[in-house]
Structures are given as structure tokens and as C-alpha cells.
C-alpha positions in Angstrom: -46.6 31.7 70.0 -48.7 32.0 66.8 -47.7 31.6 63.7 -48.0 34.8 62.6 -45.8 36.6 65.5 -43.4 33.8 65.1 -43.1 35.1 61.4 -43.2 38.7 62.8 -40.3 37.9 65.5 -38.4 36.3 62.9 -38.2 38.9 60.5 -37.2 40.9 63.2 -34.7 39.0 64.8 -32.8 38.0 61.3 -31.9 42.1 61.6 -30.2 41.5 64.5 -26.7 42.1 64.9 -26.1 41.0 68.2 -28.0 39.7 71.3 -30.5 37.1 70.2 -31.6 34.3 72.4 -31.9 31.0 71.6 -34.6 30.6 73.7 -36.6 33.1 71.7 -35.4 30.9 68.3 -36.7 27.7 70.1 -40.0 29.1 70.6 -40.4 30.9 66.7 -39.3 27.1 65.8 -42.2 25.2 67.4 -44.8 27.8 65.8 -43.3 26.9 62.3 -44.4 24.0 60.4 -43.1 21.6 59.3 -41.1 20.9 55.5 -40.8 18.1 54.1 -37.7 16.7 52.0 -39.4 16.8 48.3 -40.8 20.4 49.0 -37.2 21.8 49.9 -34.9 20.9 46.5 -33.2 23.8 44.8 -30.6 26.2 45.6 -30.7 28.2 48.7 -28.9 31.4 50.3 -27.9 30.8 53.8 -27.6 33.1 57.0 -27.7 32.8 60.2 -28.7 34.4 63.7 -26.2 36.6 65.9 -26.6 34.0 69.2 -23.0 34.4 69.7 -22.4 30.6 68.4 -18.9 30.5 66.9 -20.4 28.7 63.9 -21.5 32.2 62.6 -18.1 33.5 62.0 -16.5 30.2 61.3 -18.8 29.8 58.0 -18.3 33.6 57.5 -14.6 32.7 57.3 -15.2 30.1 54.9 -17.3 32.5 52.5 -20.3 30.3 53.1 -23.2 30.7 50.7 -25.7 28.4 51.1 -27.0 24.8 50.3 -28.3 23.0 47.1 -30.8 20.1 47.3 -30.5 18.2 44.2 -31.9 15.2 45.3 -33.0 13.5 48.2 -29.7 11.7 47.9 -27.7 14.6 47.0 -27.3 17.5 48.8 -25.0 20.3 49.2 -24.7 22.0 52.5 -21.6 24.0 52.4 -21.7 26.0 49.2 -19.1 28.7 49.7 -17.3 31.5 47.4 -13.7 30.8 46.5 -11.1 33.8 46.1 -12.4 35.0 42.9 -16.4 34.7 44.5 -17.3 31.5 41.9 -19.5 29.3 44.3 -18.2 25.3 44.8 -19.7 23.0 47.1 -16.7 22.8 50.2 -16.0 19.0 51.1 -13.2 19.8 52.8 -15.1 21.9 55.1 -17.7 19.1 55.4 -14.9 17.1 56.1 -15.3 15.0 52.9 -18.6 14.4 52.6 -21.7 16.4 51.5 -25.0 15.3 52.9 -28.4 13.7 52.1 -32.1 15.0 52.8 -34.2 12.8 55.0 -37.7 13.0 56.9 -36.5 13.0 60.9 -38.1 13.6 64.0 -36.9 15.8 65.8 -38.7 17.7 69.1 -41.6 15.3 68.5 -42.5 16.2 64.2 -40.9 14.8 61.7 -39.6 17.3 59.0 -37.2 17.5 56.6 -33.8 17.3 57.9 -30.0 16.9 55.7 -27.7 14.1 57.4 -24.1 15.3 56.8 -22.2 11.9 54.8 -18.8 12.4 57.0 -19.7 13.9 60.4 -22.9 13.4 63.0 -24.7 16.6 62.2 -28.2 17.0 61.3 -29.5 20.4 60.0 -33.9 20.5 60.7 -36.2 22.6 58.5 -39.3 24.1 59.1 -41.0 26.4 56.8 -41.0 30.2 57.9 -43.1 31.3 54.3 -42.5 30.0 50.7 -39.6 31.1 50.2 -37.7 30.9 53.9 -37.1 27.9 55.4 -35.6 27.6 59.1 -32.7 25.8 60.4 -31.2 24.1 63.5 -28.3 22.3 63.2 -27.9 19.8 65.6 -25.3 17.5 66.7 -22.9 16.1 69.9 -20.4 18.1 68.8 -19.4 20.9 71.4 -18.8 22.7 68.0 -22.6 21.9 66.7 -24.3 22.0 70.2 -22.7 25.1 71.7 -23.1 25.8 75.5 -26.0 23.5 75.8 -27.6 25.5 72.2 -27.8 24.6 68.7 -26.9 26.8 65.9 -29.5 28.5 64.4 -29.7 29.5 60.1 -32.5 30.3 57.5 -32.5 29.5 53.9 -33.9 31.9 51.0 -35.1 30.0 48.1 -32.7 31.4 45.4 
């Protein structure tokens, strides 16, 4: 896939409501290039792609926002809402911890990726234009690695 139909799909599929493969995700991915960690600090609005994964409406349940990249060494992935819609960063989802942005391999490139402090998950970025970045969370977790698929998210640059 070239990258511009991978940008073309992805635009598309982001509409989706229902029904998108993984598959299809896995193949937009590997058109995308790479980001790297200094390139991807600021505040960004998350959403994600209706695979089925249950991650999607857990972090709809939890009001999730997005994620902040302050600094290499400090990074926020689960911004959320509370009750009243003020956004906090959520370490209790992230099980006490937030996270950290480091350059990883992963499927052969390194790119940017955020290590979460308290659990084994890793969310990968790729750039889909200069304002969207892509994201696959990956992980051992049956939770993170759902039915032998990760769970895929894009970022808007706020």
C-alpha cells in the first residue's frame, strides 16, 4: 500500500462504526512512517478504531481523552474527563503509573513508542500527516493483545 491510499483508507476507516479489520490497520501501519519521540510532545485527542477490541468501550467508560507528552520522561497516556468534564491524567486507570516516551522497534523500525511506568504495555506511533499520529498498543495482556490483535488508536495534535 502507498502512502497515499494508506492515508485515504485511514480517513476512511476512522468513520467507521463497526466492522474494521485489523488486518486492514496492519497494512495502513507499514505504509506510515515512522515518528520519533521529540517530534510527538504536546497534547493529543485520542480515538480509536471500531475492531470490536473491548478496549474501545472500556476507555469510553473511563471518559478517555487523550495523552500529553511533556517530556520524554513524562508522559500522560490516560487523560480522561471527570464528572464535571475537567480533564486529569487517570493513574488509577494506569494502574499507578503514567508512562515515558522512548525510540523502540517494533515490526522491524524503530519509532516512537510510550512505555507505561506500572504495567507491560507499549503504545507505537507512526505519523499518518502532521497533525495525526497512529497507534498500536501492544502488550501480553489478553486485555492489550485481544484475540491474537492489538488495539488500534490515532492521536490529533490538539
Amino acid at each position: 500500500m502507498e502512502l497515499t491510499e494508506a492515508r485515504t483508507r485511514f480517513a476512511e476507516l476512522r468513520q467507521w462504526t463497526e466492522g474494521v479489520r485489523p488486518e486492514e490497520l496492519d497494512e495502513i501501519w507499514a505504509a506510515l512512517p515512522t515518528a520519533r519521540v521529540d517530534d510527538v510532545l504536546g497534547a493529543w485527542k485520542g480515538a480509536d478504531f471500531a475492531t470490536g477490541h473491548p478496549l474501545h468501550q472500556g476507555l469510553a467508560d473511563a471518559r478517555w481523552y487523550g495523552k500529553t507528552f511533556v517530556s520524554a520522561s513524562d508522559a500522560k497516556p490516560l487523560i480522561c474527563r471527570d464528572e464535571n468534564g475537567a480533564l486529569f491524567s487517570d493513574l488509577a486507570l494506569g494502574r499507578g503509573g503514567e508512562a515515558s516516551l522512548w525510540a523502540v522497534e517494533f515490526r522491524g523500525e524503530v519509532t516512537a513508542t510510550m512505555v507505561y511506568d506500572a504495567q507491560p504495555v507499549f503504545d507505537h506511533f507512526k505519523w499518518v500527516d502532521d497533525r495525526t499520529l497512529m497507534g498500536i498498543m501492544n502488550g501480553k495482556s489478553p486485555l492489550i493483545f485481544h484475540a491474537g490483535h492489538h488495539y488500534y488508536f490515532l492521536l490529533e495534535r490538539v
